[in-house]
C-alpha positions in Angstrom: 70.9 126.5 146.5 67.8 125.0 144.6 65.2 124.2 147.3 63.0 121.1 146.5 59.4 120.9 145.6 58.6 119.7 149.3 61.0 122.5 150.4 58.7 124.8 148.1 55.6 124.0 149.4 56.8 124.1 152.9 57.9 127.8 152.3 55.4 129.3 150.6 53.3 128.1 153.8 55.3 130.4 156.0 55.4 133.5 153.6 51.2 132.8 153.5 51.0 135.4 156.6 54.1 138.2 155.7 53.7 141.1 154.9 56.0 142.2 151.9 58.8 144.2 153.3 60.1 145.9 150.1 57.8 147.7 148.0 59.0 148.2 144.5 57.4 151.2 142.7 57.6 153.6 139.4 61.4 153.7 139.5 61.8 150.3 139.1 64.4 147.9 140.4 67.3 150.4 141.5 70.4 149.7 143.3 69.1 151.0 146.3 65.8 148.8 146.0 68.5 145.8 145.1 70.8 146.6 148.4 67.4 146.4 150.1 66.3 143.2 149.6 69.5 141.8 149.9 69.7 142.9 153.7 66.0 142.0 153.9 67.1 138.2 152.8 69.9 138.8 155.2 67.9 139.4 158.1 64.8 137.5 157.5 65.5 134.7 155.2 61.9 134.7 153.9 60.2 138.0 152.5 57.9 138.7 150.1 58.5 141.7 147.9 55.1 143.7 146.3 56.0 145.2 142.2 53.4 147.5 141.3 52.0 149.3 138.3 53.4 146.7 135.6 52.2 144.2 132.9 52.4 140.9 134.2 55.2 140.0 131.9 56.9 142.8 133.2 56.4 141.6 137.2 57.6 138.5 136.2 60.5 139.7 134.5 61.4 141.9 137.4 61.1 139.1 140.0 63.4 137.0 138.0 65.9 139.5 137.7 66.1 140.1 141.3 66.1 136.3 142.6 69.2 136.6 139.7 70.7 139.3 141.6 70.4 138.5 145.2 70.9 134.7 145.0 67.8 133.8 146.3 64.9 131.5 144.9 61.8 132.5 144.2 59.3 130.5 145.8 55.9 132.2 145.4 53.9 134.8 142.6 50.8 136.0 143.6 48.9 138.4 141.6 52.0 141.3 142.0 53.7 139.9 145.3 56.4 137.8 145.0 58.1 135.2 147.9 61.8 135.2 148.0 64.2 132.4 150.1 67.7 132.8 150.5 69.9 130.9 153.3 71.9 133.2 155.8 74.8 132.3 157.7 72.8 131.5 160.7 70.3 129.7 159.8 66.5 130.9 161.1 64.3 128.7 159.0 64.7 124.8 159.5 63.2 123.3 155.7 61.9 119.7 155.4 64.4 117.3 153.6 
């Protein structure tokens, strides 16, 4: 699901105050790191996931891969933390029409 520009904006105002939750180090994006976010979404809805020690091409690169991945949209870069939103089943987080 595509969320709107209103939708967006709305979003990346509740991710202002998280903390990330997944960390993403050296190793990379693993399957592990992967299965991670995925119950992170899962749970939360909203997180923000931190990629360190990377070019930014690199960061950006890896952030798209795992909003690929996991299904989720990518809502917010900031320097090397990035804000992920992905619907669960029940929803938590009420967004704007």
């Amino acid at each position: 699901m595509a969320v709107t520009d209103k939708q967006r904006r709305y979003l990346k105002g509740l991710a202002h105050t998280l903390k990330p939750v997944v960390m993403i180090g050296n190793s990379g994006l693993t399957d592990s790191v992967l299965a991670e976010i995925d119950n992170a979404l899962e749970h939360h809805e909203l997180i923000k996931v931190r990629v360190s020690g990377q070019e930014r091409a690199d960061r950006k690169a890896m952030l798209d891969k795992i909003a690929e991945e996991s299904g989720a949209d990518l809502v917010q870069v900031i320097g090397h933390i990035g804000g992920f939103y992905r619907p669960s089943k029940k929803a938590l987080i009420q967004l704007p029409r």
